[in-house]
C-alpha positions as YAML, in Angstrom:
chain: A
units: angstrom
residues:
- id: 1
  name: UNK
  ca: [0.99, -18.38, 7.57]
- id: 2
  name: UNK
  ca: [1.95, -19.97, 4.09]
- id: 3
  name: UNK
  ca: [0.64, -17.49, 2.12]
- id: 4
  name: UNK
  ca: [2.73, -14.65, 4.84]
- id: 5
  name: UNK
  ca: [6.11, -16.68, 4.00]
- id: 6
  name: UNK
  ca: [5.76, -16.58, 0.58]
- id: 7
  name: UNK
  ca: [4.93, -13.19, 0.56]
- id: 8
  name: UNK
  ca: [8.45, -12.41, 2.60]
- id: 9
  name: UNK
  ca: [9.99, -14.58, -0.02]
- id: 10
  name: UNK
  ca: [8.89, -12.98, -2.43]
- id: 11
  name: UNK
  ca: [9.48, -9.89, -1.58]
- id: 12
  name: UNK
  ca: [13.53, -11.07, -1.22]
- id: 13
  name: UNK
  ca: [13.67, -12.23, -4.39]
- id: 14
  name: UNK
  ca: [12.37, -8.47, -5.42]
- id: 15
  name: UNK
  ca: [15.31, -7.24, -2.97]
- id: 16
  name: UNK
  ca: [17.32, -9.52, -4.65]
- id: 17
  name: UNK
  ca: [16.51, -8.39, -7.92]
- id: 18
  name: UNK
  ca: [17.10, -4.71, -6.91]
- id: 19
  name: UNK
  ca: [20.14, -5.20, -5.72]
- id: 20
  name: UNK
  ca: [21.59, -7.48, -8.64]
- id: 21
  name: UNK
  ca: [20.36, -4.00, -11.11]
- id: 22
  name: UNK
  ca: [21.98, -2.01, -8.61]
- id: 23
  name: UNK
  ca: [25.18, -2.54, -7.14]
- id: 24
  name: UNK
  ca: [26.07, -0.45, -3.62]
- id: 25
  name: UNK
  ca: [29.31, -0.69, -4.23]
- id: 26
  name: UNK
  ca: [29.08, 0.69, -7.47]
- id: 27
  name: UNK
  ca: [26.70, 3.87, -7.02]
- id: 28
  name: UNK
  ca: [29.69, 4.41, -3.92]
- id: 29
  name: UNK
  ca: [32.24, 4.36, -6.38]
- id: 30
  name: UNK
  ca: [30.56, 6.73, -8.29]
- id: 31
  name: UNK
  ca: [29.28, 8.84, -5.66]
- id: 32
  name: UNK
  ca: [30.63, 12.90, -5.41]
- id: 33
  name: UNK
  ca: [30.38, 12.52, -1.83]
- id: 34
  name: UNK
  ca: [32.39, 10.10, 0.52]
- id: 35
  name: UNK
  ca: [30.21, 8.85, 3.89]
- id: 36
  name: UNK
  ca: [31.02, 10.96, 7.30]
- id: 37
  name: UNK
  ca: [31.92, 7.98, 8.86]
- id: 38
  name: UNK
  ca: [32.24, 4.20, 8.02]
- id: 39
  name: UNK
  ca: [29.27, 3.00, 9.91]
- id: 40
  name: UNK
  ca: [26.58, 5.83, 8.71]
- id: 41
  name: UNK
  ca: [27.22, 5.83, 4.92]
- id: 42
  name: UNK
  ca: [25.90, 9.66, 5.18]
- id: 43
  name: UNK
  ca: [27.41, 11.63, 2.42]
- id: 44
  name: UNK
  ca: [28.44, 15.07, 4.00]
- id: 45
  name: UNK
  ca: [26.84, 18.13, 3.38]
- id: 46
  name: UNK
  ca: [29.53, 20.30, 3.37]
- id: 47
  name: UNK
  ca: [30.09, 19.59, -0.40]
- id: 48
  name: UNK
  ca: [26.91, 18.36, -1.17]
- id: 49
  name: UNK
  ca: [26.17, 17.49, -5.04]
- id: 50
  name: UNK
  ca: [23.50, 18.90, -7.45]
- id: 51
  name: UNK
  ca: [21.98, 15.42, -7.71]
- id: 52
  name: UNK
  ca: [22.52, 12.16, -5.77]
- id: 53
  name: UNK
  ca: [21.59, 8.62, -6.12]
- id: 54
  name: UNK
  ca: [20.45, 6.96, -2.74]
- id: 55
  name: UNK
  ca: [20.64, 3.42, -2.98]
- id: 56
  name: UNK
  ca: [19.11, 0.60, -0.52]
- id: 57
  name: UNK
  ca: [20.51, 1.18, 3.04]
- id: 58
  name: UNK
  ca: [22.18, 4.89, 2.23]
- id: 59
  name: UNK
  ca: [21.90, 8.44, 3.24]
- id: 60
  name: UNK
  ca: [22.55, 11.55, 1.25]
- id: 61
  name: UNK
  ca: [22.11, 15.20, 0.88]
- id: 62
  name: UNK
  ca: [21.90, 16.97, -2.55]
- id: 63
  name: UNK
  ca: [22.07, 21.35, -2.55]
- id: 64
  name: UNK
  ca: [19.24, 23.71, -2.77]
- id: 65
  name: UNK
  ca: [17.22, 22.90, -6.08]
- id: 66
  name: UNK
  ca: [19.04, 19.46, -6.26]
- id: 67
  name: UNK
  ca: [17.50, 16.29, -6.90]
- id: 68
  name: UNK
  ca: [17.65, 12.35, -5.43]
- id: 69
  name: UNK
  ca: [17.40, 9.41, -7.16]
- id: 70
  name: UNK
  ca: [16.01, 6.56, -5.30]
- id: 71
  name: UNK
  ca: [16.17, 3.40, -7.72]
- id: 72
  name: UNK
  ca: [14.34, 0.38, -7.95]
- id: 73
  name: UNK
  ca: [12.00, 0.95, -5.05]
- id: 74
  name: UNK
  ca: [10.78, -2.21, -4.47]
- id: 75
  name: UNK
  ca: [9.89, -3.38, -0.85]
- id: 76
  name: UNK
  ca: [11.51, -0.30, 0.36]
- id: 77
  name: UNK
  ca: [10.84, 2.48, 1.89]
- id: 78
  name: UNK
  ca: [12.26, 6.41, 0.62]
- id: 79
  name: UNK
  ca: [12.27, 9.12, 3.63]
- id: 80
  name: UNK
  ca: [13.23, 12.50, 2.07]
- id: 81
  name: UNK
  ca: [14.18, 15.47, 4.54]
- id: 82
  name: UNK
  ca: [13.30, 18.73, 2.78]
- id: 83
  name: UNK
  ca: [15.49, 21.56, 4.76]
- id: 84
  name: UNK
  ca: [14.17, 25.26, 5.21]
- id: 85
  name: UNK
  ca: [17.27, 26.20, 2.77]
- id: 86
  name: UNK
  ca: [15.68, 24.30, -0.07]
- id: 87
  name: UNK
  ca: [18.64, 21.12, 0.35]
- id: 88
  name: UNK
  ca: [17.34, 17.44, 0.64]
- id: 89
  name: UNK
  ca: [18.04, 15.00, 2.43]
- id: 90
  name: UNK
  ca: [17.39, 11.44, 1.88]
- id: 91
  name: UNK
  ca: [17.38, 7.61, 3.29]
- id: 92
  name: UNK
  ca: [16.83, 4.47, 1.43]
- id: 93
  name: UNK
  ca: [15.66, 1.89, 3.88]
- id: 94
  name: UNK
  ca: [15.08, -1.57, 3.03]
- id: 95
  name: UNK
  ca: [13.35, -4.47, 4.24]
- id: 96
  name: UNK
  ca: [16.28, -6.34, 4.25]
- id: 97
  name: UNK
  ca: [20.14, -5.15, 4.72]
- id: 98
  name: UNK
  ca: [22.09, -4.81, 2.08]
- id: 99
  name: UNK
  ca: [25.81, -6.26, 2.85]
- id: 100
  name: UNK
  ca: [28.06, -3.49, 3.66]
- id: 101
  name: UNK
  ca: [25.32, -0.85, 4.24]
- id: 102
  name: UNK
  ca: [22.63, 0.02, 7.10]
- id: 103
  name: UNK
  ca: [19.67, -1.90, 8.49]
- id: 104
  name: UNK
  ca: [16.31, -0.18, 8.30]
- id: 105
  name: UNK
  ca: [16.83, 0.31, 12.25]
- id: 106
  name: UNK
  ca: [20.41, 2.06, 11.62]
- id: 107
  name: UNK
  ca: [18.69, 4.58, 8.85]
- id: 108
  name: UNK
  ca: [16.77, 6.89, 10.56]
- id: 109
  name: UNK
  ca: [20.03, 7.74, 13.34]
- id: 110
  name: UNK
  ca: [21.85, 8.27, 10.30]
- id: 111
  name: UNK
  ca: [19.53, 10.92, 8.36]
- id: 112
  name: UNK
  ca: [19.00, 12.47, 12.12]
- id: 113
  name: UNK
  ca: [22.67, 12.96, 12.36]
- id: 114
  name: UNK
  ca: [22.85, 14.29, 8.43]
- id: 115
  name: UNK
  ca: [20.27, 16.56, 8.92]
- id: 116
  name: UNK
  ca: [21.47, 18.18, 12.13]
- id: 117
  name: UNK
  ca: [20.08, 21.17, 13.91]
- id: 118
  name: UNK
  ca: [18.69, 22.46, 10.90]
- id: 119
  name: UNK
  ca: [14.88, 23.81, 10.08]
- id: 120
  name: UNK
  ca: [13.30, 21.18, 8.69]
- id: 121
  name: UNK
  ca: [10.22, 22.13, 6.68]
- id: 122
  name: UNK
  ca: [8.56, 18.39, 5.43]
- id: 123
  name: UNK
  ca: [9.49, 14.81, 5.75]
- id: 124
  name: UNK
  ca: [7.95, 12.41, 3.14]
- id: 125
  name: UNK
  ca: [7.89, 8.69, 3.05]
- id: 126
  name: UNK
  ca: [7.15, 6.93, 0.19]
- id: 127
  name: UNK
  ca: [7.32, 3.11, -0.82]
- id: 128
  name: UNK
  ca: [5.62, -0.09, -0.05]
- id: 129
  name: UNK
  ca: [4.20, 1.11, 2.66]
- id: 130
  name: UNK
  ca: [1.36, -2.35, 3.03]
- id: 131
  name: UNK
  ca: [5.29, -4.43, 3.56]
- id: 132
  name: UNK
  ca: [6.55, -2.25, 6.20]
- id: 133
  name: UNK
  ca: [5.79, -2.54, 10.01]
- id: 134
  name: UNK
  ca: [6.24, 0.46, 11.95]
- id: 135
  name: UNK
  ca: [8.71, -1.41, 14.45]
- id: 136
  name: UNK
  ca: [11.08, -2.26, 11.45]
- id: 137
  name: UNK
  ca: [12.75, 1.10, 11.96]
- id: 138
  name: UNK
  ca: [13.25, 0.37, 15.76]
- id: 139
  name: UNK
  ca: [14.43, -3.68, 15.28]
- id: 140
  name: UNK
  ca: [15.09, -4.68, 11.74]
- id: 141
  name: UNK
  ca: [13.91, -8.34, 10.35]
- id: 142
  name: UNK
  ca: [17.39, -9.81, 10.45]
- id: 143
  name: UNK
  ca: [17.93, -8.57, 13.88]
- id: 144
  name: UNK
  ca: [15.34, -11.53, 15.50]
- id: 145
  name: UNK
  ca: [16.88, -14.69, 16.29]
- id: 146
  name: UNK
  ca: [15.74, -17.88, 15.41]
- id: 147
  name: UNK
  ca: [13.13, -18.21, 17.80]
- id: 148
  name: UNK
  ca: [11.80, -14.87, 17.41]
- id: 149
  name: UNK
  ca: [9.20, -13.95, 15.63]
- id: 150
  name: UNK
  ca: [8.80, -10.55, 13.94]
- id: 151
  name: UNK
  ca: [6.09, -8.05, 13.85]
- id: 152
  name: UNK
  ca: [4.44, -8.22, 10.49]
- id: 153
  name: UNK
  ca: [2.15, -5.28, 9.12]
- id: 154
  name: UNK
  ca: [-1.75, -7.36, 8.95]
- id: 155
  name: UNK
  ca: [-2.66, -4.44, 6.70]
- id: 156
  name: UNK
  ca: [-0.70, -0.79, 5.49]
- id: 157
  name: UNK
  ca: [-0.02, 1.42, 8.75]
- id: 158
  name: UNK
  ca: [0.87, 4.85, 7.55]
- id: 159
  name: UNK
  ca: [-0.04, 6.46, 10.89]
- id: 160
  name: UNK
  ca: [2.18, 4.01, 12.26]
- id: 161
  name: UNK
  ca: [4.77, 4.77, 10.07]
- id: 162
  name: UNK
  ca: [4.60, 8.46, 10.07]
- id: 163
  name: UNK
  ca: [5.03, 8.13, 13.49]
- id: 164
  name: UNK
  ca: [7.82, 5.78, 14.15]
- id: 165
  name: UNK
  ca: [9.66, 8.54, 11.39]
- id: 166
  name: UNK
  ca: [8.93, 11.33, 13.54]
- id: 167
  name: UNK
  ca: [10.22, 9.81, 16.58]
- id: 168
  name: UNK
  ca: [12.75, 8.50, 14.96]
- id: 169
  name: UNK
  ca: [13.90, 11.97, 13.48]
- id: 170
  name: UNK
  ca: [12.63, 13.90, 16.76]
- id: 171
  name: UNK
  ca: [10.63, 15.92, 14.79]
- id: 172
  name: UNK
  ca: [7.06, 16.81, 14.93]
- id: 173
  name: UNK
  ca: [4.63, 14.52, 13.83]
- id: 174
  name: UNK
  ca: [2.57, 17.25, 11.87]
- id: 175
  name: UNK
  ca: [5.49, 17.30, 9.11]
- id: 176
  name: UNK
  ca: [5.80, 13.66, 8.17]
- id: 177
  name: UNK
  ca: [3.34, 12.06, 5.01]
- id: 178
  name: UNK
  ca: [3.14, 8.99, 4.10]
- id: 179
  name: UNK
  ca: [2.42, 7.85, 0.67]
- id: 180
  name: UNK
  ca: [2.12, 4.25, -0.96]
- id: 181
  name: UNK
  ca: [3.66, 4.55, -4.53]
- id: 182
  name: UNK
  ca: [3.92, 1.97, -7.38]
- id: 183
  name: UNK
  ca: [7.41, -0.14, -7.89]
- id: 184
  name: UNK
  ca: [10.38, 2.02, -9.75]
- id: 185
  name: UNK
  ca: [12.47, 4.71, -9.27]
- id: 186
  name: UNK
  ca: [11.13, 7.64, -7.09]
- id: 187
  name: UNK
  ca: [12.56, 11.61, -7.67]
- id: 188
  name: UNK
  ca: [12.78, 13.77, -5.05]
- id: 189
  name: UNK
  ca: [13.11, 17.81, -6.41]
...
């Protein structure tokens, strides 16, 4: 159990990290697209850019042949949406909430409503998949209480994930991967 809490501490001092390199707030301020609506921080797609920088806890959409920047992928996870059109769409979620943007249970409602009715043609998740439980996308850590003890993955559970992504999207299982990828940035073209 020691050995567990210091790996969840360390893991926030990574988050912590990440976030201190780069600021929300900042890749907002410099972001082409304003967010739908307050609570989603989903850029539209009405207008959407060539490229895009999707920071902890956001959702954006990029134009066919565009490309996403997911930085300092830590403890995270990346799900990228690639649309029959060739657009992309693509969610940050992190272990942990960053202040003033969504919890990894918020994310996947917000890419759903981004992506829309559209053909979807592959969903990829990428990150530290071996931190991740699949429930983290239904409950998020913060959201226990005190006396509550969350689910933590014993072992990596890409199945698991892939599906929890899939029903999260409503979309068929058969067109979500799951990859485990080294710490950094991550591209999506």
């Amino acid at each position: 159990m020691i050995d567990f809490k210091r790996s969840i501490a360390t893991l926030a001092v990574a988050l912590v990290g990440a976030v201190a390199l780069t600021s929300p707030s900042a890749a907002a301020d410099n972001a082409p697209n304003r967010p739908t609506h307050a609570r989603s921080r989903a850029a539209s797609s009405v207008t959407a850019p060539d490229r895009a920088t999707v920071t902890e806890g956001q959702v954006k959409e990029v134009a066919p042949g565009g490309v996403i920047t997911y930085p300092s992928v830590t403890s995270c996870l990346t799900v990228t949406v690639r649309l029959r059109d060739g657009r992309l769409v693509g969610a940050h979620a992190s272990l942990f909430q960053v202040p003033g943007e969504l919890r990894s249970d918020e994310i996947l409602a917000a890419l759903k409503h981004l992506v829309g009715n559209r053909p979807v043609t592959a969903i990829q998740v990428k990150g530290a998949v071996g931190a991740w439980h699949p429930s983290y996308f239904v409950k998020a850590i913060e959201s226990y209480g005190e006396e509550e003890q969350p689910p933590y993955p014993a072992r990596p559970e890409p199945e698991g994930l892939a599906t929890a992504v899939s029903q999260g999207l409503e979309m068929p299982r058969r067109l979500v991967t799951v990859e485990d990828v080294p710490d950094g940035d991550q591209i999506a073209s």
